[in-house]
N, C-alpha and C positions, 0 to 999 in steps of 0.2 A: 694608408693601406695597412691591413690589418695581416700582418706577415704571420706566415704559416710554421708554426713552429718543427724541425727538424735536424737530425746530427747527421752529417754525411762525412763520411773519411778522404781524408787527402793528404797523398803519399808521396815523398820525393826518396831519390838514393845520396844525397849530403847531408850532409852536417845543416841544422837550421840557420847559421851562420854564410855559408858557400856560397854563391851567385846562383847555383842551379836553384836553392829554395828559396830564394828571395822573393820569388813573383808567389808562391806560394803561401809563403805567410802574409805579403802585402794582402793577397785576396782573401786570406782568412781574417785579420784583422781589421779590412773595411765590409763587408759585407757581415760580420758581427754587429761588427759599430751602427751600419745604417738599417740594420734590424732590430738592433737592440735586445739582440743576445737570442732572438728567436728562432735564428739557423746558426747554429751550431758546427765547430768540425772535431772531430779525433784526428789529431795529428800527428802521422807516422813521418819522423826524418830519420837518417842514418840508414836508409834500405832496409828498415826495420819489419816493414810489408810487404820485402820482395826485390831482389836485386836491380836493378838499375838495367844490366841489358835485359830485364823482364818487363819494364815499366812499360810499355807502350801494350803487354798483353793484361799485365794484374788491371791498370786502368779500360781495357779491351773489355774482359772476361768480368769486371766490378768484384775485383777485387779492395779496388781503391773510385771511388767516387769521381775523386780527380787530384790532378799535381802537373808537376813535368815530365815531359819526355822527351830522353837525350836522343836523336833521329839517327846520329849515327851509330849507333847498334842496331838499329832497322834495316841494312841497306835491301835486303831482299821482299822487305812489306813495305816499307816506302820509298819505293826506288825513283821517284819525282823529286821528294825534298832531299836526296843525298847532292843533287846539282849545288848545293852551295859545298859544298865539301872538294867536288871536283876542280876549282879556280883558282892557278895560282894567283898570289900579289893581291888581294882582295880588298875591297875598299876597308881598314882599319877602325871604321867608326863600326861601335856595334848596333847601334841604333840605324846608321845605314844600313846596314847588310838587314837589319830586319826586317825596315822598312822596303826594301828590295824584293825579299823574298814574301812579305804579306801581298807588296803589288800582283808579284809575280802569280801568287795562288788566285788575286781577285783575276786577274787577266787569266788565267786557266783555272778554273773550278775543278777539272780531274786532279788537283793536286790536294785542295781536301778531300775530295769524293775517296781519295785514296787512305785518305785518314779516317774517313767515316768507315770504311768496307773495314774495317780492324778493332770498329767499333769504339771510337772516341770524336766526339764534338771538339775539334781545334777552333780554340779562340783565338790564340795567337802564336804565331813564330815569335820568336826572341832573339838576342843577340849575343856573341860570346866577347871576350877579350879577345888582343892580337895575338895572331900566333908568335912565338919567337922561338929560339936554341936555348936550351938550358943543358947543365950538365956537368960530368965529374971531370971534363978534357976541356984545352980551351977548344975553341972555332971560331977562328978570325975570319978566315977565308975561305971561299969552297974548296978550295983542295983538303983541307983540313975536314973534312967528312969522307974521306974517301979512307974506306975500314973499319968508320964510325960505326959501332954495335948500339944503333937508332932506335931510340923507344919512338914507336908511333901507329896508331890507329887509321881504322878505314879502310876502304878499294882503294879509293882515288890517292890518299897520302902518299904510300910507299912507291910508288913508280915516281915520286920527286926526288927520292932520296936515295933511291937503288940508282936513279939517272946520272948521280956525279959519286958511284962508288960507296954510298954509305951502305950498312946492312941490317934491315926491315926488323924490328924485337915488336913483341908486344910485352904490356906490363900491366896491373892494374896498380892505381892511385897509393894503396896500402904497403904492396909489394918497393915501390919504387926507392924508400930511405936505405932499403938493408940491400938491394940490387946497385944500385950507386955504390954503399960503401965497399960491397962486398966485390966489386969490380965485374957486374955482371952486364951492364948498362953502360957505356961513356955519355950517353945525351939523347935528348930526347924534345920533341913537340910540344911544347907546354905551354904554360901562361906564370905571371911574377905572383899573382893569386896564390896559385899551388904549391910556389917555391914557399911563400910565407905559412900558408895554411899545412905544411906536413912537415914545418923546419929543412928541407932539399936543402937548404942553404951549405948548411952543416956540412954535406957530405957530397954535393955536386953544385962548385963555388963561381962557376961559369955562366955567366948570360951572353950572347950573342943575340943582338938587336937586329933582326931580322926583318919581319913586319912580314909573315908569309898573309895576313890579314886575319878578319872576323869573321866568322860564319852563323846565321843565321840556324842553329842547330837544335834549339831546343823549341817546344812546343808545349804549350799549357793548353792542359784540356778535360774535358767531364768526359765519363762512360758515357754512350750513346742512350741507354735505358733511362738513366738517371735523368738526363739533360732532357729529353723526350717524355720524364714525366713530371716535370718542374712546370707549377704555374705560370702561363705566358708572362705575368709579371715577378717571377720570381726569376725568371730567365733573361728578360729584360734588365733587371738589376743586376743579374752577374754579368750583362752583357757591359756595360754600362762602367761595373768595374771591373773588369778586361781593360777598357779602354783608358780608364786611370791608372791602374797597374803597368799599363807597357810603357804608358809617360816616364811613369815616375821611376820604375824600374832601369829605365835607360838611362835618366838621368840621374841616378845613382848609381848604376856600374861606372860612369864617365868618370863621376869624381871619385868613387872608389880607386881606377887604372891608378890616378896621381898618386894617391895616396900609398898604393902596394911599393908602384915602381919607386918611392921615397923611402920607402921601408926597405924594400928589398936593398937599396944604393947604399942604405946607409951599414950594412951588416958589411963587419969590418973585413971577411975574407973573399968578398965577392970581389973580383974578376967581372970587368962589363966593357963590351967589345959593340962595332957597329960593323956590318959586313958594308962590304965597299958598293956600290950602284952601279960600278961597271961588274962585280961577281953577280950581283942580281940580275943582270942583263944577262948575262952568262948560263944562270942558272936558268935564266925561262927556257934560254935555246937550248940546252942540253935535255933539259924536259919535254920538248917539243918531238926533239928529234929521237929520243928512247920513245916514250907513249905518251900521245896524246891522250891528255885524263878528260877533257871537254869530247872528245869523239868515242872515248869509252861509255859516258853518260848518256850521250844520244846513242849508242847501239845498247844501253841497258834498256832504255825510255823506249826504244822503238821493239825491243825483246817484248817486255812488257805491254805491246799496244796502243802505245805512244806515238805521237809525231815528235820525235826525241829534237830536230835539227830545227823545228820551227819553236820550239820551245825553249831553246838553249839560246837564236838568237832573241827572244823577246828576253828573257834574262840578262843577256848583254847589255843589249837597247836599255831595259830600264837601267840598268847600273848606268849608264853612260850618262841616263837622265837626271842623274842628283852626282856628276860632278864626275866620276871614276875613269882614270885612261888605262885599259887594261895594257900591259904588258905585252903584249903580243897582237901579230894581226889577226883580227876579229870576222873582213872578209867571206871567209870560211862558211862561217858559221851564219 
């Protein structure tokens, strides 16, 4: 095939090294290759094209062609994919959770249609690290959060962490080294990635092995105009690698995890704690019984014109389907 020559822009808000850009450069790099240099990109990383809680509109509006976008700074334009956000204890693989939530979009189509209306072609959901505790104080146990001044994002987050006494901060990524040192932050929701990639180590020497789980958060996707005016076999091949990108991309964050959490173990003034299984147990019920974040999701879903409860249990159901025992009774829902 005689490939059409073209440069289209694709824009992440990381560093071209971060997990967020990885699927991005994987797809610029094979879709060169199996063109032979005939499509082209201009590649913006570092939020260089537009900040990151903008990404879902620069790529919307064509500002950017295509990249990632992180869903949770969406929650009020994609109030379907914030469902993975909502879960405590979440299955830990990120390639599951992904795999969950792509199920989950093919078994309701309203969950791209909702990424179309915003004007972006979603090829694929993606998967993140586990969540864990990091931070300048230890936390062994969940009393030990209780006063904790919590870095953490989302709707759904902070009603876990307000539920056993901690208190809800926001931060961004940049901010977080001089808020740790300067005692403005004791800990926060993070991943052993971030500890490595901003040195956190340094100045908040805490890890707490949690496992709050993976979520399914990010989204690679083309402008709807763009992808709408791609030759059916031009669109076919980026379809095509979409689907070698989410392989291989998953299985490189896997062995990436190992590799952090051995970096991060090995940094001499780290502190590494595992919270106890009967606190975990602990912690679901104290969350249960403050706010239900799974019944807030079905009355956002059902806000928005959704059948928020029939949708929430087919997301259970699939997770249940590749292995996961949630935490709590499911019943309900």
């Amino acid at each position: 095939y005689d490939w059409p020559e073209m440069t289209l822009t694709c824009a992440t808000q990381a560093s071209e090294e971060n997990e967020i850009s990885i699927t991005s450069r994987m797809f610029i790099d094979k879709v060169t290759e199996y063109t032979n240099g005939a499509i082209k990109f201009d590649e913006y990383f570092n939020a260089s094209l537009g900040s990151g809680v903008n990404q879902l509109s620069n790529i919307g509006n064509g500002i950017a062609d295509c990249g990632d976008i992180v869903t949770l700074y969406t929650p009020s334009d994609l109030v379907l994919s914030q469902i993975t956000y909502c879960l405590p204890f979440a299955p830990s693989d990120p390639k599951v959770a992904a795999d969950i939530m792509n199920d989950f979009a093919e078994m309701h189509p309203e969950v791209l249609d909702e990424v179309t209306k915003n004007g972006v072609h979603a090829l694929f959901y993606k998967g993140i690290e586990n969540y864990d505790i990091f931070g300048a104080v230890p936390v062994n146990t969940l009393d030990d959060l209780k006063g904790n001044r919590f870095c953490v994002g989302g709707i759904y987050y902070s009603p876990w962490f307000e539920a056993v006494g901690a208190v809800p901060q926001s931060a961004t990524m940049a901010d977080m080294y001089q808020n740790y040192k300067n005692n403005v932050n004791d800990s926060g929701l993070q991943f052993a990635s971030s500890w490595i990639e901003f040195s956190l180590y340094e100045v908040a020497p805490y890890w707490c092995k949690v496992g709050l789980g993976s979520r399914a958060c990010h989204i690679f996707g083309f402008n709807n105009d763009t992808w709408n005016n791609l030759d059916p076999e031009v669109q076919a091949l980026f379809t095509q690698v979409a689907d070698e990108v989410y392989d291989e991309y998953h299985t490189w964050l896997n062995g990436k995890i190992d590799e952090w959490a051995q970096e991060l173990e090995a940094q001499p003034n780290m502190v590494i704690s595992e919270m106890s299984q009967e606190d975990k147990e602990l912690w679901v019920q104290k969350i249960f019984d403050y706010k239900d974040t799974l019944q807030m999701w079905i009355d956002d879903a059902d806000a928005a014109g959704y059948d928020g409860k029939t949708m929430m249990h087919d997301y259970l159901t699939i997770a249940e389907g590749y292995g996961h025992e949630w935490p709590f009774d499911t019943s309900a829902y």
